[in-house]
Structures are given as C-alpha cells and as structure tokens.
N, C-alpha and C positions, 0 to 999 in steps of 0.2 A: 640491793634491789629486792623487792618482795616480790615472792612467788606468784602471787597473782598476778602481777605487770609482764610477767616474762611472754607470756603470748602475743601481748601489741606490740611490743618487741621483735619478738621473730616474724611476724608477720610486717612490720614494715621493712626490718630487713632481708626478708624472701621479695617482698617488691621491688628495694632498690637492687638486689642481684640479680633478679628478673631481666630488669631493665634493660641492667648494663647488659648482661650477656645477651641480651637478646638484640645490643645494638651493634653487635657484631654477626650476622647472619652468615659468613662463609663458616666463622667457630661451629656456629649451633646446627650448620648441613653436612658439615665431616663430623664434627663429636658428637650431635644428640640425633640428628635423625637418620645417618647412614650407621650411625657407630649405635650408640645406647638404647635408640627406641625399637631397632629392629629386633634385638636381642628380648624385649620388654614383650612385644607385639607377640613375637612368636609363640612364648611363654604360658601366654595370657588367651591367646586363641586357641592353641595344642590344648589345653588343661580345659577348659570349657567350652571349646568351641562344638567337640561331641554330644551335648547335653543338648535336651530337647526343650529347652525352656532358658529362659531369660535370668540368670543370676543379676546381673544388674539390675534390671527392673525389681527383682525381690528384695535386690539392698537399700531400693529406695523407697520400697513402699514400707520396712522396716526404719528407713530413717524417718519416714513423715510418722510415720507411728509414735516414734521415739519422740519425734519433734512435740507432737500434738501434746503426744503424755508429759512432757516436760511445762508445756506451757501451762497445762491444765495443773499442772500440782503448782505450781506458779504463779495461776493469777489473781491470787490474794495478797496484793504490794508490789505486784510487779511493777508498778512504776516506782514504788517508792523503794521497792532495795536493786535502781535501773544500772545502778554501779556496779553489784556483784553479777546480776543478769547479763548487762554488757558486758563483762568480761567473759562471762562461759559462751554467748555469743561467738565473742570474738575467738574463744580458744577452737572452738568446733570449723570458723573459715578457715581460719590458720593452718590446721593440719588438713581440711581440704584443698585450701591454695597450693601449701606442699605435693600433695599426692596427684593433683592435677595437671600439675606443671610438670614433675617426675616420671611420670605414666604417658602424659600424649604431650600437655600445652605448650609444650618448647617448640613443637611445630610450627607454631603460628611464626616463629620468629624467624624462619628457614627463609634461603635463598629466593625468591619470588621467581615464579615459573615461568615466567616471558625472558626473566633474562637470561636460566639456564638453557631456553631453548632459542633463544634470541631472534626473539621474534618481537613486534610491534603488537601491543594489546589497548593503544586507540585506532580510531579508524572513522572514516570519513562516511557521509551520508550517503557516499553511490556504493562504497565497500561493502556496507550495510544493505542497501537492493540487491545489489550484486549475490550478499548470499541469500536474502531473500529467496528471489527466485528460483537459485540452485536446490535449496531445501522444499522449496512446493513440486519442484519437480520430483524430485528421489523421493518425498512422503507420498506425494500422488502415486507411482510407480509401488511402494510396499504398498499400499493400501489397497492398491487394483489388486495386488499379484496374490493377497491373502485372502480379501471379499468375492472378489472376481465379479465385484457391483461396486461403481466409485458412492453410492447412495449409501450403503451399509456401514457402518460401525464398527472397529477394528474389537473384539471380543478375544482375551488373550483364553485357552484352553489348559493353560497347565496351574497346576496349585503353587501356595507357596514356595513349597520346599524345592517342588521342578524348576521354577524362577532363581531361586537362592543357588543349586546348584548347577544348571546353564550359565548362570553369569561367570564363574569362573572362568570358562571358556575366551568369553571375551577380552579375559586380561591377558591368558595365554597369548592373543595375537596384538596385545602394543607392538607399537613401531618401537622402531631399533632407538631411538631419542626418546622412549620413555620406560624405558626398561627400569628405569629405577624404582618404578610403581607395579614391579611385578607384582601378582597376589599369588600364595600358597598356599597357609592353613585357612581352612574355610570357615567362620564365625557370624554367621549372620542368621538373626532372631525373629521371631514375628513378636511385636512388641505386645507384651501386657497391659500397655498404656495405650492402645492405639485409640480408644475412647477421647481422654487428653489428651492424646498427640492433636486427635482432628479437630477438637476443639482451642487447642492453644497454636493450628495453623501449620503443621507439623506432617511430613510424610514419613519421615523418618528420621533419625541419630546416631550419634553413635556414642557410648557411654565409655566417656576418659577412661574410668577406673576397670573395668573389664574389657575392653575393648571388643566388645561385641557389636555389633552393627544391626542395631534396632528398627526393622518396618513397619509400617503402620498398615494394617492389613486389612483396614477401612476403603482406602482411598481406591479412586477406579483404578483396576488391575492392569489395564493398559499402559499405565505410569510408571506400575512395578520394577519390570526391569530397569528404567531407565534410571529410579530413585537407589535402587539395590545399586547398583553398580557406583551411585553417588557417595553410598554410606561406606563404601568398601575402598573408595578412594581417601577416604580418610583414615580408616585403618592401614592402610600403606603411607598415612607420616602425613598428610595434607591438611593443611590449618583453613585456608583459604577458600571460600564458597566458590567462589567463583571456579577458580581452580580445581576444586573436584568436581564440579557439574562440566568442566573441558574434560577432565581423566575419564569422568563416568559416561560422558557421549563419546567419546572415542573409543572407549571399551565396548561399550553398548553397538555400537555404529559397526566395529570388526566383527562382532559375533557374528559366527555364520545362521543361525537361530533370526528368521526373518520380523517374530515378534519383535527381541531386542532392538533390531534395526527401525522396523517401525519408532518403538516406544522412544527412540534415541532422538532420530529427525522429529519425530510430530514434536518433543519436546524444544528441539533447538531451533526449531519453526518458529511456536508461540512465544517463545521468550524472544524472536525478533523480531515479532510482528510487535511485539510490546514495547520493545525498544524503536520504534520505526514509528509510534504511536506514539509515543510519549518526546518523539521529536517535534511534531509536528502532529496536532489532532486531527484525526478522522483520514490522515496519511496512511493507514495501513489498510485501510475499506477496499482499493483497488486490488490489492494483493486479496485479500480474502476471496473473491469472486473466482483465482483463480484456481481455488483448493477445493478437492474432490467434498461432497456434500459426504460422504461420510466420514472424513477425516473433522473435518468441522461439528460434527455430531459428536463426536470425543471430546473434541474441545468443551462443547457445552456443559457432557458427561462430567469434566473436570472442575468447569466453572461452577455448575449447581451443584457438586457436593461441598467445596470451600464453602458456598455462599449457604448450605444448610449449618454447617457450623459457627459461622461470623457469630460471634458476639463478644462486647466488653473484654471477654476474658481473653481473647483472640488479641485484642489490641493493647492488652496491657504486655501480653509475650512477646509480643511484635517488639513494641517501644524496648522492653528489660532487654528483647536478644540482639537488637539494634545496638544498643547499649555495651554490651554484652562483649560483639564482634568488634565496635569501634576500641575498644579498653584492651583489645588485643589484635592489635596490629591491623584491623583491615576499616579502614578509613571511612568505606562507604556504606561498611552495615549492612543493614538488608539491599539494601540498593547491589551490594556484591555480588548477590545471585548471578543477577542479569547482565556482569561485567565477560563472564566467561563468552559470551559474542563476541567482544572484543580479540580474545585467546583464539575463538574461533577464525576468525576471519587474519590473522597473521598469520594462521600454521598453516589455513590452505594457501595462501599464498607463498608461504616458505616449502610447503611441502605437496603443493595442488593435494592434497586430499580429499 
C-alpha cells in the first residue's frame, strides 16, 4: 500500500470504529466518559485553564493561517494536481477526527440523559402550558425582586470574569441525580472570536481540543450566565444540546446569585414560548401579555442583536452545524436546542422542581 493512501485508510477506519463503539452507549458511559475523558478534562482544564486568554482560539486562528498559506502557495494547479491536494486534505481530518473523538467526541455517543434519569423527554400540549405559566410566574417574580419596576430591563452588573466565576457556584448545588456533572477545575474564556461567533449565530463553544469553554462576549449580558453554565455542561462530558441547556438551567436556576436565576427562567421561558409557537401559530401571544414589560424588553434586547448579525454567513453555519450535530448522534440538529423543554418538563414532574 503506498504511503499516501494510508490516511483514507485510517480515517475510514476511525469511522467504522466510531461507530461500532459508539453503538454501544452503556461501554462508552463507564469506559470513555466516567473513566477516560474525566481524567483528559481535568488535565486540559488544570494546565490552562489559569491562563488569561484563550489557547484554543490561538490554535485556530494559527490553523486558518496555515490553512490560508497552504492554499495560496497552492493555487496554481490546484485543481489539476486535486489528487495529491485531496490527499493532504484528507491527512489533516484524519488526525483531527482522531484527536476529536479522543479528547471530548465519544460523548456524543454516551448513555441519553432521560434514561439515566428516567424520566419522560416528550410531553403533551397542556405539560407544555403547564410549564409555561410556572416559568412567567418565577421570571416575573426575579425580575420584580431585581428592577423593583416590572417596566425595566434586567441589566446584569458584574463582568465577565465575576459571571465565569459565580457560575461555579451553581454546579456546586446539582441535585443529588446529577452529580455526575459535578464541575471543578474552572476553564472558561471570553472568546477571541466573539465577532464570528455572533456573526456565524454563536453565543458560545466549547473547543474539543482544549477544553475550554468559550463566551461570546458580544451578546446581551443577561444571557451570560445562562450560556456559561451551557458551555460548562459540556465540559463535564455532554454531547447533547439539548441536554446541556437542561444541566446549564438547572445549574443556573440553583445558584443562589438572583441574576443566574433570572438569566436561567427568562431563558427556559422563551424557548417555550417558541416551542408553544411553533405548535400552533400566534398560540403563544396570550402567554406573552402575561410577562412583566421588562422581562419582554430583554427578550427584544436578545432578538435585535441576533437580528443585527443575520446574514448568509449566519445560515450557511446554521445548515454545516445542523449537519454537523445530526452526523453525531443527535437526530434533530439545531432543532435540539429546544428539545431540553421536553428534559424540562419530566424532571419536574419526577422531581417537582
């Protein structure tokens, strides 16, 4: 076999061993993410996670560099020598497919959260009013108890770093059924990208190969905690969107920190008024009437700065991360987001929370 073949090689069989292993999900929750990635995590957080700056983001505005400079000495015959091209291509996924899957991506393939808590993650149109209401009420209530005007606008007062370090806090009090998702070493970044993040649609990340847990430090600061606490569920082993925005509003929601609480409900609000909208249009208009006018005034805060960054570029990362998520185990893609309602609404029933 010639040396240049051996990358499509290893690379289709790093996908069919993927596969397999990953179609066994009790294997890959005792051996990759209670056993090998905790060990990886700590590692990789401990060693950088003190640093005041974003190692990851540096790796990859080095690799687009690389990238760039590669293509540019290149584009004379790049189509026509597309053979030896496609194969250094191919070499360069190849050892990031490796390092991806090695470092976090075996996550994806982990036990599904509804069953280790065994709880019900559909749910019926009234389950769905049902939390409705409960959530206008408890956001009503933080947003009076902060404003002490239901008109005004929830305005968080602390910076970055007092955000990144509060949220800790919140992990310290998971429920005793989610202890598996303790968080320790603290690793989270304001990202260097946040420019592209808020243009490709983005509030935050978190980078496989560092495991740092990247903010976007653009987006209204109201959202902050609630996103921090998302990206930090992932660095405790969560593959799953959905699943980490249930980790990250339950973290978020326990902190005694009344902003986090705020940022947790107004979040798990809109995402079900969204979902309550998209059942049935203009179904979720009665609910909104009964949300304090400045709780709603965040809402907009939120909606017009997405809506300043919309463009093409926006929907091409959309479709690729769709893409993306579905090519790893989570079926509905971006639609995922909004499934963590469903998480929602069986764990208070299991657990009235």
């Amino acid at each position: 076999m010639k040396r240049n073949y051996l990358f499509p090689v290893l690379l289709l069989l790093q996908i069919i061993l993927v596969k397999t292993i990953g179609s066994f999900p009790n294997f890959v929750e005792e051996w990759y993410s209670k056993g090998l990635y905790p060990k990886i995590a700590w590692f990789f957080r401990t060693s950088l996670g003190s640093l005041p700056f974003s190692v990851g983001d540096i790796i990859y505005i080095v690799l687009l560099v690389l990238i760039f400079r590669w293509i540019w000495k290149n584009k004379s015959g790049f189509f026509k020598n597309w053979k030896v091209n496609g194969l250094s291509i191919l070499k360069v996924i190849t050892i990031g497919y490796f390092f991806f899957h090695l470092l976090w991506g075996m996550n994806y393939y982990r036990v599904p959260l509804h069953e280790k808590l065994q709880i019900e993650k559909e749910y019926t149109e009234i389950g769905l009013e049902e939390l409705i209401e409960k959530l206008i009420v408890t956001t009503n209530e933080l947003q009076f108890s902060i404003t002490k005007n239901d008109t005004v606008a929830v305005k968080i007062p602390y910076s970055d770093d007092e955000i990144y370090e509060l949220a800790i806090k919140g992990y310290q009090k998971l429920p005793n059924d989610l202890q598996d998702f303790n968080y320790e070493v603290r690793s989270i970044k304001t990202s260097l990208w946040s420019y592209p993040l808020s243009y490709m649609g983005f509030g935050g990340y978190l980078n496989p190969f560092t495991n740092e847990a990247q903010i976007n430090s653009l987006k209204p600061k109201y959202t902050s905690p609630m996103t921090t606490c998302h990206e930090m569920a992932h660095q405790t082993g969560i593959g799953s969107e959905s699943e980490c925005n249930f980790i990250g509003f339950i973290a978020a929601a326990q902190n005694e920190d009344v902003y986090f609480q705020y940022s947790a409900y107004s979040f798990a609000l809109r995402y079900a008024l969204n979902r309550k909208e998209k059942l049935v249009e203009g179904s979720a208009s009665p609910y909104k009437q009964k949300i304090n006018q400045g709780v709603l005034k965040n809402f907009d805060e939120h909606e017009k700065f997405w809506e300043t960054y919309h463009t093409p570029i926006n929907t091409v990362f959309e479709v690729f991360y769709d893409q993306f998520l579905k090519s790893n185990q989570q079926k509905d893609g971006m639609e995922g987001y909004g499934k963590f309602i469903g998480l929602l609404i069986g764990y208070e029933k299991k657990c009235n929370f």
